[in-house]
C-alpha positions in Angstrom: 42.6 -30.7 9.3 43.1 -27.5 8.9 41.0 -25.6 6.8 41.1 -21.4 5.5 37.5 -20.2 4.6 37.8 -17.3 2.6 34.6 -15.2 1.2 33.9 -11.6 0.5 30.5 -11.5 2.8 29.5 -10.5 6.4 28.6 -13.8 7.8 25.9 -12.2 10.5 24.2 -11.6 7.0 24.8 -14.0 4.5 23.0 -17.5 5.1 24.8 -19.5 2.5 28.0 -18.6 3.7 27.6 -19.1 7.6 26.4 -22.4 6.4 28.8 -23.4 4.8 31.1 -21.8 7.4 29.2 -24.7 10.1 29.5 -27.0 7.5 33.3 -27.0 7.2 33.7 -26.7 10.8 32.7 -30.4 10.7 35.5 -31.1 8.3 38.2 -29.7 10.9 39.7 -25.8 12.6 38.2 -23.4 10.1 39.8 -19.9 9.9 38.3 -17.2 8.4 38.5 -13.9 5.9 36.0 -12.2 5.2 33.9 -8.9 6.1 32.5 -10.1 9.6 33.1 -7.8 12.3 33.0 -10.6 14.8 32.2 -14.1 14.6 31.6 -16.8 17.4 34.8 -19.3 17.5 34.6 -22.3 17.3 37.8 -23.2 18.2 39.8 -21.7 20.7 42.8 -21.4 17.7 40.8 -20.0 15.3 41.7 -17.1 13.6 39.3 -14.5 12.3 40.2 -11.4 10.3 37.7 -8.8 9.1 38.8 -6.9 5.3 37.3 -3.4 5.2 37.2 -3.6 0.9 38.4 -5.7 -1.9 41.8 -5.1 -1.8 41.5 -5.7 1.8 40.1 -9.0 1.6 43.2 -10.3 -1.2 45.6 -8.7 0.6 44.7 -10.5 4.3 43.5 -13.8 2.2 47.1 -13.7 0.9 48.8 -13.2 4.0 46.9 -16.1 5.5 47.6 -18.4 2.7 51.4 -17.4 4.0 51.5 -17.6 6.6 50.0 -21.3 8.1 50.4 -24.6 6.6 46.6 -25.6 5.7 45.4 -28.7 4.6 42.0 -27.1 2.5 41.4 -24.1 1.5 37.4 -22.9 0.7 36.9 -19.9 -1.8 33.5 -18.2 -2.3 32.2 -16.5 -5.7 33.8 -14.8 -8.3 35.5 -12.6 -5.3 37.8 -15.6 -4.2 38.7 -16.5 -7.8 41.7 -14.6 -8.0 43.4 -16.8 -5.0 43.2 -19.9 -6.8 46.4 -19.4 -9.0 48.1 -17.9 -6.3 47.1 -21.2 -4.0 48.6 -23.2 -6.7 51.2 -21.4 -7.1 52.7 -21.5 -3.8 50.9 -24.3 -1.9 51.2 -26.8 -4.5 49.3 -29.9 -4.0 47.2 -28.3 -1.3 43.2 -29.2 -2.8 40.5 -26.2 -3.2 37.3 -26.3 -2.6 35.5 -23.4 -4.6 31.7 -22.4 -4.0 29.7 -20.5 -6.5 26.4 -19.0 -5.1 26.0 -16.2 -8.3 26.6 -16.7 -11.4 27.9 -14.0 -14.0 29.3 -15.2 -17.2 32.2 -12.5 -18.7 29.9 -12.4 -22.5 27.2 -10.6 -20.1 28.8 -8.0 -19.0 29.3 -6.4 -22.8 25.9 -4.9 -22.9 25.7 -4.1 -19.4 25.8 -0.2 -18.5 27.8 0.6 -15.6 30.5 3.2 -14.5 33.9 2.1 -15.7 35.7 1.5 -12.1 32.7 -0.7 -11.5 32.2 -2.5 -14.9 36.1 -2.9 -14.7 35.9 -4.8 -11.7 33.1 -6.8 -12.8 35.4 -7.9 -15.7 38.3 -8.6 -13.8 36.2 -11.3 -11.5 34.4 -12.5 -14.1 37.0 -13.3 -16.1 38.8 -14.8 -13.0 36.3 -17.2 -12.5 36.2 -18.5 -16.1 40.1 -19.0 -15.7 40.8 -20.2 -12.7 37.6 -21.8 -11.5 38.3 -25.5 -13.2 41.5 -25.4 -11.1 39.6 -26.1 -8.4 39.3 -29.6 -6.8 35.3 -29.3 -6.4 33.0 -26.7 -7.5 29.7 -26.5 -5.2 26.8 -24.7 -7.0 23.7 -23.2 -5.6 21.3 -25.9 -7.8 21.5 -28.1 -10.7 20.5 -25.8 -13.2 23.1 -23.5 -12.5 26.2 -26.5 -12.3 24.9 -27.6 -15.8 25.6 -23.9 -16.8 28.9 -23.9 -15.0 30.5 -26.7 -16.7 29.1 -25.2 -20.3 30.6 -21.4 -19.5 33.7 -22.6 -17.6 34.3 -25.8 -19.0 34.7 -27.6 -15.8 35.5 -31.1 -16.1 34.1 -32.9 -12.8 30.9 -32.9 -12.0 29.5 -30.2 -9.6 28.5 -31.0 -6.4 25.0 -29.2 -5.8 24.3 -27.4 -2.0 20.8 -25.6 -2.3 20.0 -22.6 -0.8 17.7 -24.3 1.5 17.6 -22.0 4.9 15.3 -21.9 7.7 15.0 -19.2 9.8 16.2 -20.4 13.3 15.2 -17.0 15.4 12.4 -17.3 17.6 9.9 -14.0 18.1 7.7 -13.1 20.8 4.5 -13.7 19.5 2.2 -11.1 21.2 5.1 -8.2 20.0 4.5 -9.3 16.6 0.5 -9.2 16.6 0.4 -6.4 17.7 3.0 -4.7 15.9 1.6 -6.0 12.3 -1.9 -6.3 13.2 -2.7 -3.7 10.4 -2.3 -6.1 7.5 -3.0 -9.6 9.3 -6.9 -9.0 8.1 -8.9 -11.7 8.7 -10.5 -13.4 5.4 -8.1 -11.7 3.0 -5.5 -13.7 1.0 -2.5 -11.8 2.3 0.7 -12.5 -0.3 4.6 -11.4 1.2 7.1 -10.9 -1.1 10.5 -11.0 1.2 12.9 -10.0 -1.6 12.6 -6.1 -1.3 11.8 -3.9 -4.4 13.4 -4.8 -7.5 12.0 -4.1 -11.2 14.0 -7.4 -11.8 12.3 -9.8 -9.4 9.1 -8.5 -10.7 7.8 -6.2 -8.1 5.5 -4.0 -10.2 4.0 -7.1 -12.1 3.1 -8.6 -8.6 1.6 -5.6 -7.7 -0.1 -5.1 -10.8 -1.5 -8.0 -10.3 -2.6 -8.1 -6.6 -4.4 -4.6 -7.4 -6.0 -6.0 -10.1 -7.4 -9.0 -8.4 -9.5 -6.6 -5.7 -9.7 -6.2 -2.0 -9.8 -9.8 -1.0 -6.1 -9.9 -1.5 -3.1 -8.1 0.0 0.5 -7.8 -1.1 2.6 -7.2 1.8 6.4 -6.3 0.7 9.9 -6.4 3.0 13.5 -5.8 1.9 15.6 -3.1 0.6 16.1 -1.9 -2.7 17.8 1.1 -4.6 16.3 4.4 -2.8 15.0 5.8 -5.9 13.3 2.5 -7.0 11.6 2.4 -3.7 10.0 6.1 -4.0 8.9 5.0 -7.0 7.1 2.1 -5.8 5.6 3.6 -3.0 4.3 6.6 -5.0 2.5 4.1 -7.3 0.6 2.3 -5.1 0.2 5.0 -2.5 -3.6 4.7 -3.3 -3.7 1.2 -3.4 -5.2 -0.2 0.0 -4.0 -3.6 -0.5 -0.2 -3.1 -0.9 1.9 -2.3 2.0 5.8 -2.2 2.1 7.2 -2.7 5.2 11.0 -1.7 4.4 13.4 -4.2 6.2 12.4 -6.2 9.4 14.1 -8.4 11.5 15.0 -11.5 10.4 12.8 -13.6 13.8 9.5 -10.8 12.7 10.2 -12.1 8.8 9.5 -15.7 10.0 6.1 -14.4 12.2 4.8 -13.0 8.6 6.1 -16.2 6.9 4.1 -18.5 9.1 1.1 -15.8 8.8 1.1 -15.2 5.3 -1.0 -17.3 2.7 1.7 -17.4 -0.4 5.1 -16.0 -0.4 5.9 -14.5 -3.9 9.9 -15.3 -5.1 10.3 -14.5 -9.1 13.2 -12.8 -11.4 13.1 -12.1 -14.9 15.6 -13.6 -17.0 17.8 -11.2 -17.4 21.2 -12.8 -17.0 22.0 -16.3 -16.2 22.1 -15.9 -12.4 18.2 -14.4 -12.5 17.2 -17.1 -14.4 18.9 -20.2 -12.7 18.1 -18.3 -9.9 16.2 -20.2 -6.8 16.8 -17.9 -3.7 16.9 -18.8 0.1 14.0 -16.8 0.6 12.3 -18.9 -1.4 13.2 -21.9 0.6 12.6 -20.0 4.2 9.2 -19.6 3.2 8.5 -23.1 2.4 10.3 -24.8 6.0 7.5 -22.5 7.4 4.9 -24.2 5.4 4.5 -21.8 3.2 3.1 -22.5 -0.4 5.0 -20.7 -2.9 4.0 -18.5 -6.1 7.2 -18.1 -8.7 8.2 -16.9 -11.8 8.6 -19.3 -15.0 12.7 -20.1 -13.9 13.8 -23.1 -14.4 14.7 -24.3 -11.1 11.8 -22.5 -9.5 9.7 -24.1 -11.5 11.3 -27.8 -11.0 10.6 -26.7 -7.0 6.6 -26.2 -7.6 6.2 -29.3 -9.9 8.7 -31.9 -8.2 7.5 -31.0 -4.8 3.8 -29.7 -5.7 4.1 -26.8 -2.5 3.2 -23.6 -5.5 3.0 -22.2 -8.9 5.6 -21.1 -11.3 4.1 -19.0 -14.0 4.6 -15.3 -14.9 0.5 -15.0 -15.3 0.1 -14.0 -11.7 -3.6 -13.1 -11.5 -4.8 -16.6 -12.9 -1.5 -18.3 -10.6 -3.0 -16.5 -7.7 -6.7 -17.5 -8.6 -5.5 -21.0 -8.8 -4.0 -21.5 -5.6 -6.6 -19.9 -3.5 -9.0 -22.2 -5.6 -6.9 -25.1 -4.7 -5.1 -23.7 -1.2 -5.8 -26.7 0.6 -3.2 -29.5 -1.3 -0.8 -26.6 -2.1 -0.7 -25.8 1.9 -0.1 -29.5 3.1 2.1 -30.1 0.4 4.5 -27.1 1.9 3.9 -28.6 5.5 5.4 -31.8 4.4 8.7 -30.3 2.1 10.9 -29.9 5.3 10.7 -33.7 6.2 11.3 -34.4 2.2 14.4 -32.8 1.8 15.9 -34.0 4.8 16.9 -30.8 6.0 19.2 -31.6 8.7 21.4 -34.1 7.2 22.3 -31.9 4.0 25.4 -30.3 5.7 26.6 -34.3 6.5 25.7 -35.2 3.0 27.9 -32.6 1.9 30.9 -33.3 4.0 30.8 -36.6 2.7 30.4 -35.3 -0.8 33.8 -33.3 -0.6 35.5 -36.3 1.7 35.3 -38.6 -1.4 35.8 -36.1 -4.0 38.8 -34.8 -2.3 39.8 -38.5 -1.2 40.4 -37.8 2.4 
C-alpha cells in the first residue's frame, strides 16, 4: 500500500506526528509533506519533501496528491483540512484518514483578539475542518473527551477512533552529566515539583507558583519550556526572590527525562479557555507518568479521568491542599505511576491502531 502522510509539523519535534508517522509505516511506503528538514527513510522509495510555509505545504501536498497513484492518504489538524475536497475531488474513491490532535471550533474565534492576517487564517482552517472534516473515512482524536466534542461541533457520523497522546521519552542521558549539571535544585529532603510545559498564563504557571511559594521551603517548583519572551520576563521578575522556584528555559529532550525520573510530582494543567485547553490531556503529561511519575493536574476533564481511573495524581485547581495531599499520601500515588506503563499496554497501541483503521477502512 501506498500511503501520503501529510502534516504541517517538523517531525524531529512533534511526538504525535512521528508516531503516527511509525505507525503508518506499518500500514505500507509512507511518503511525506511536511516541515522536516530531514527525516530517516524507511524505505528506500520514499519520498520526503520539506514546505518552508503554509502555502508551501498546500502547494507540495497538491503536487504529490498529482502526481502518484496512492492507496491512503493521512491528513493532520486543521492545516491538512483544505486537501480533503481536493482528494475527493480528483482521487475519487481513494479513503482518508484524518487526525485531529487540537481542537478549535470556528464560534471561538469571534471573541478572540488577534491581528487580521492571523485571525483570517485561523478562520479559514477552522472553518475547513468543520466542512470537510466528516468527509473523511476515519477521524483519530487525541482522547475521548475531545471525539465526543468532535462529532457534536462537526457532526461527524462514525465514531472516532481515539490515539492518546501517550509518549515516552526514548533518549538515554549520561547520568553523571546530568547530576552534576542540575545538582542545584536536586536538594535532598525537599518535594521538588517540574512543570515541563514552559510559561504560559494559560496552563496556570503563576497559580503553581503561587502556590509552591506559599507552601514554604520544603518544596521546589522547578520549570522548563518556552513561552512568549515577554511572559517569561515577567515570570522571572516575580519570583526572582523566591528561593524555591527555578526556570530552567528549554533542555534537551534525554536531560527532561533525568528531571522526570528525579522529580517528586510533575505539574500538567490549562484553564478552560477554549475547547482544546479544556479537553486538553498533553504528552507531557503522559512522559511524566511512563517515568513513574505521579501527576498533579488541573480540574479538565480528561486529566481528571487520568488521576481517578488510574489513581497515579490529583486533578484539582486547589494546588496548595492537592500538593499537601500527595506528599501526605506519596507512597500509593508513587507505585500507582510505576505500574501505569504496564496498564496501558504501551507497546501494542500503535498495532491496536493499525487494526482500528484496517477494519474501519475495510482493507
Amino acid at each position: 500500500m501506498n500511503i501520503l502522510f501529510c502534516v504541517y509539523h517538523d517531525l524531529d519535534s512533534e511526538e504525535r506526528s512521528r508516531e503516527l508517522f511509525n505507525v503508518f509505516c506499518q500500514l505500507g511506503n509512507v511518503d511525506v509533506v511536511s516541515r522536516t528538514k530531514a527525516i530517516a527513510m524507511h524505505g528506500k522509495n520514499m519520498k520526503a519533501v520539506s514546505a518552508q510555509g503554509y502555502l508551501s505545504f498546500l502547494r507540495l501536498s497538491i503536487l504529490m496528491i498529482m502526481s502518484s497513484d496512492y492507496d491512503l492518504f493521512v491528513l493532520h489538524d486543521n492545516y491538512g483540512s483544505l486537501l480533503i475536497p481536493f482528494i475527493r475531488l480528483f482521487k475519487h474513491g481513494k479513503p482518508i484518514v484524518f487526525d485531529s490532535s487540537e481542537f478549535y471550533p470556528l464560534y471561538e474565534l469571534r471573541d478572540k483578539h488577534l491581528p487580521f492576517t492571523i485571525k483570517s487564517k485561523a478562520f479559514l482552517l477552522a472553518l475547513g475542518e468543520k466542512c470537510f472534516v466528516r468527509n473523511a473515512d476515519a477521524v483519530i482524536a487525541a482522547n475521548i473527551e475531545r471525539a465526543s466534542a468532535m462529532k457534536r461541533c462537526y457532526k461527524v457520523e462514525s465514531n472516532i477512533l481515539i490515539y492518546d497522546n501517550l509518549h515516552r521519552i526514548e533518549e538515554g542521558y549520561n547520568l553523571q552529566h546530568c547530576e552534576e549539571k542540575y545538582s542545584s535544585i536536586l536538594e535532598p529532603h525537599k518535594f521538588l515539583i517540574l512543570n515541563a510545559g514552559g510559561i504560559f498564563d494559560d496552563r496556570y504557571i503563576y497559580e503553581i507558583a503561587d502556590a509552591v511559594v506559599k507552601l514554604g521551603d520544603e518544596f521546589r517548583l522547578v520549570v522548563v519550556g518556552g513561552g512568549v519572551k515577554k511572559e517569561i520576563s515577567e515570570f522571572q521578575r516575580r519570583y526572582q526572590n523566591s528561593a524555591n522556584i527555578r526556570y530552567l528555559g528549554f533542555v534537551p529532550r534525554n536531560e527532561l527525562k533525568f528531571l522526570i525520573q528525579r522529580s517528586d510530582v510533575c505539574f500538567s494543567g490549562f484553564k478552560p479557555v477554549s475547547l482544546n485547553n479544556t479537553y486538553c490531556a498533553s504528552g507531557k503529561t503522559y512522559e511524566s507518568l511512563m517515568e513513574g511519575t505521579p501527576i498533579l493536574c488541573s480540574e479538565n476533564p480528561p486529566l481528571k479521568r487520568l488521576c481517578t481511573d488510574f489513581g497515579v495524581g490529583i486533578s484539582s485547581n486547589n494546588f496548595v491542599a492537592a500538593i499537601q495531599k500527595m506528599r501526605l499520601d506519596y507512597a500509593s500515588f508513587k507505585n500507582n505511576a510505576l505500574a501505569f506503563s504496564d496498564k496501558v499496554d504501551y507497546a501494542h497501541r500503535g498495532i491496536l491502531l493499525v487494526n482500528a483503521i484496517k477494519d474501519r477502512l475495510g482493507i
